[in-house]
C-alpha positions as YAML, in Angstrom:
chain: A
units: angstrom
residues:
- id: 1
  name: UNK
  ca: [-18.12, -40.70, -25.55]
- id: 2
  name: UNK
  ca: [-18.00, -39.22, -22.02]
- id: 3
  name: UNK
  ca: [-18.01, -35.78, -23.08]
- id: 4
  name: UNK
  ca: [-21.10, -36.46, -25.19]
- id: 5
  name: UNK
  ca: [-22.82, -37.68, -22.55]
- id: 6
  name: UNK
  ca: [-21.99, -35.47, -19.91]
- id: 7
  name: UNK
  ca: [-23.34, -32.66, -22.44]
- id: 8
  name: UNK
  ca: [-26.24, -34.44, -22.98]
- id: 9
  name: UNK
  ca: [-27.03, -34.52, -19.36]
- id: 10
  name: UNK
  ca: [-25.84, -31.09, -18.70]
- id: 11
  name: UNK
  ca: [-28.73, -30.00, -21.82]
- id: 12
  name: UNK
  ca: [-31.59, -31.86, -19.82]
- id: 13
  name: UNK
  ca: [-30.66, -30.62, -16.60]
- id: 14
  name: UNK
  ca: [-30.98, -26.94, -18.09]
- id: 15
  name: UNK
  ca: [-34.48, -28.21, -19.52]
- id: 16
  name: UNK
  ca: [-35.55, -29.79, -16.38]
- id: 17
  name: UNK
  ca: [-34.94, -26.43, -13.73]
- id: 18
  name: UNK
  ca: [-36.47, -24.05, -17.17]
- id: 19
  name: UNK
  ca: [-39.58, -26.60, -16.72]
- id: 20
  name: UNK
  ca: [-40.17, -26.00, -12.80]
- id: 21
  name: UNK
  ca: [-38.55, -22.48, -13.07]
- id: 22
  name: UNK
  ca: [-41.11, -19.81, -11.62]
- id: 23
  name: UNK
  ca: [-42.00, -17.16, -14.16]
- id: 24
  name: UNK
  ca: [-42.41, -14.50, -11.69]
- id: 25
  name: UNK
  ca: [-40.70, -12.99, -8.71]
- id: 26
  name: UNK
  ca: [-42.10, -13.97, -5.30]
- id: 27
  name: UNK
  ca: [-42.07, -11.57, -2.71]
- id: 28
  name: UNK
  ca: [-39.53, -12.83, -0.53]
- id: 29
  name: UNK
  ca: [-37.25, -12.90, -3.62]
- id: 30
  name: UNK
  ca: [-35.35, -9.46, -2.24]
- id: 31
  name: UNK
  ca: [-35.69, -10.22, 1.38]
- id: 32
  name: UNK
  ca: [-33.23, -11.29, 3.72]
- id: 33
  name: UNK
  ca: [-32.96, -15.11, 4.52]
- id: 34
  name: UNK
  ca: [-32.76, -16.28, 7.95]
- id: 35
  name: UNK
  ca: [-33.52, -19.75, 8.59]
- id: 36
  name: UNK
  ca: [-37.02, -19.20, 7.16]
- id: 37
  name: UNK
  ca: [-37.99, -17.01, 9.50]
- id: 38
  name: UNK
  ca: [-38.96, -13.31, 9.12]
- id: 39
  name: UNK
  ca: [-35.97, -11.03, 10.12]
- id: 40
  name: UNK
  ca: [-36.20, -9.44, 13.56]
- id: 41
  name: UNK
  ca: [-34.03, -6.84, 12.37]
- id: 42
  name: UNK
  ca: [-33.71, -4.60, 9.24]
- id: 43
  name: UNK
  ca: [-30.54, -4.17, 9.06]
- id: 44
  name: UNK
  ca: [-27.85, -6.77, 8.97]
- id: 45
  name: UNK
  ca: [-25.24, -7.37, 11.55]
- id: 46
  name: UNK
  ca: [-22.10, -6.16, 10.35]
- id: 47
  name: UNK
  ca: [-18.85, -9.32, 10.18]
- id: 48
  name: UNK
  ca: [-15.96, -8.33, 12.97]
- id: 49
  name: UNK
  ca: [-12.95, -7.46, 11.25]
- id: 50
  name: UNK
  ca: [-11.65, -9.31, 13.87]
- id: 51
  name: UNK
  ca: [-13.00, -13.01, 13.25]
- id: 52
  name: UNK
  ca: [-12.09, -12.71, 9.67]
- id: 53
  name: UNK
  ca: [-8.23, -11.84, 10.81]
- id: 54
  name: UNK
  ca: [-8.53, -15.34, 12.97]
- id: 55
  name: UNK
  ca: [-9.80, -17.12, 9.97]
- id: 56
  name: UNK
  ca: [-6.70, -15.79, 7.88]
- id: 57
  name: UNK
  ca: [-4.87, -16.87, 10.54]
- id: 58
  name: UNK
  ca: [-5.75, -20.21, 11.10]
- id: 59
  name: UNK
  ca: [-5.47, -20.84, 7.62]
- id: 60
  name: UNK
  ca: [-2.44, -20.10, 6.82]
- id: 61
  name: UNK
  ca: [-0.77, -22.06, 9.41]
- id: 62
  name: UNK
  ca: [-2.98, -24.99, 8.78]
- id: 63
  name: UNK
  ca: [-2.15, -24.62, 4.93]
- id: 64
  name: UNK
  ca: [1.87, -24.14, 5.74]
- id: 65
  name: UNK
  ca: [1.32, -27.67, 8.21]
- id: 66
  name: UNK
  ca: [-0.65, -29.35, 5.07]
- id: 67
  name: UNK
  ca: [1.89, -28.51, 2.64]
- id: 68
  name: UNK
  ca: [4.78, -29.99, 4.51]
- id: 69
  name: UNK
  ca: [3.49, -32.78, 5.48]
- id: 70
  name: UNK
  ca: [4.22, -34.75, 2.85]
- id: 71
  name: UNK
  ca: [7.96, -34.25, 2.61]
- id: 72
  name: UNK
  ca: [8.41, -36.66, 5.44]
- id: 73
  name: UNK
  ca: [8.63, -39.61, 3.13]
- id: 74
  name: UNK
  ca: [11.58, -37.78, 1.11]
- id: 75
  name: UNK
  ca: [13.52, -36.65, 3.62]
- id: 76
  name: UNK
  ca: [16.30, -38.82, 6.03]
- id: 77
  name: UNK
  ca: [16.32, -39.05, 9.79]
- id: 78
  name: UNK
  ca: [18.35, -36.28, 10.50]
- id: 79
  name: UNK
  ca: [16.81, -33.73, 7.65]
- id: 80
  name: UNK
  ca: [13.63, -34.30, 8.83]
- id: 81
  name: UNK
  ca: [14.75, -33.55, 12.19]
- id: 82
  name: UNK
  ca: [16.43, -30.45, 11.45]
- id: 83
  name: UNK
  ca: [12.98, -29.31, 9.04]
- id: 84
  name: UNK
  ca: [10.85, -30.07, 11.66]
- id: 85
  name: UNK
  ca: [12.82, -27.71, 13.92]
- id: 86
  name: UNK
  ca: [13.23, -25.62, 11.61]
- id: 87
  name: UNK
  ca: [9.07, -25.13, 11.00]
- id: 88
  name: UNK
  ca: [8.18, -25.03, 14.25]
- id: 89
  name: UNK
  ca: [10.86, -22.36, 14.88]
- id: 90
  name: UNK
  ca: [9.32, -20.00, 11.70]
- id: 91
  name: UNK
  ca: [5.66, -20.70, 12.82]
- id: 92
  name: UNK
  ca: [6.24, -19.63, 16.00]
- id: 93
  name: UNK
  ca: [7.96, -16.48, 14.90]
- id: 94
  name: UNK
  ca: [5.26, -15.69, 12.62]
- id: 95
  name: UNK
  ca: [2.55, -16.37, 15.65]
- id: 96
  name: UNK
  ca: [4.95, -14.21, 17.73]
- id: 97
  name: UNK
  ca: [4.53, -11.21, 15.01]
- id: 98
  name: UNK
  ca: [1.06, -11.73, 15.08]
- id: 99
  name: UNK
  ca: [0.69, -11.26, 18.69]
- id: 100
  name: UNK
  ca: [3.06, -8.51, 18.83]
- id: 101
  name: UNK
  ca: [0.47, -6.82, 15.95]
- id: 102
  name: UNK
  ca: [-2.22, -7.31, 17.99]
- id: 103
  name: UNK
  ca: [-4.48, -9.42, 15.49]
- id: 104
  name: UNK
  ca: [-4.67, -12.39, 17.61]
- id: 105
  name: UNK
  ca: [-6.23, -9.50, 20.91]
- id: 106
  name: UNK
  ca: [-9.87, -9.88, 21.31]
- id: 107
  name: UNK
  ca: [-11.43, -6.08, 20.62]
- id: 108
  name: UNK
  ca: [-14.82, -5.06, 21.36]
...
């Protein structure tokens, strides 16, 4: 019954946005967005390689944090202990290697 439904909605959702949908192009159809405003510049600002290497970063310790969290509530006192030092010990060696790399040195 649910799937019928949600296909039913899905089909008048598709009829709805084909109703309002503009038959033509506007101009500002191929043009940069920027808050609504007119761009000051024409050509875009290129991404630092730099920020994206932080982001990578970031997110695979927070990920490696996130994943072992939930093992606490499996584990004894003195496992858990020994884990704990154990992951601290491996994220700081792979922070280390990542300082020693260089990705983590601000570059202009």
């Amino acid at each position: 019954m649910w799937m019928l439904v949600s296909s039913v909605l899905i089909i008048m959702l598709m009829m709805f946005s084909s109703m309002f949908m503009e038959d033509e192009l506007s101009i500002n159809s191929d043009t940069q967005f920027e808050c609504g405003m007119e761009s000051m510049h024409p050509n875009t600002v290129p991404m630092y390689m730099h920020f994206f290497m932080v982001a990578i970063l970031f997110l695979v310790f927070d990920m490696e944090f996130a994943i072992s969290l939930p093992l606490i509530n499996i584990m004894s006192l003195i496992t858990q202990y020994m884990f704990w030092w154990l992951f601290i010990v491996i994220l700081m060696l792979g922070l280390a290697i990542e300082i020693l790399y260089g990705s983590t040195n601000w570059k202009e």
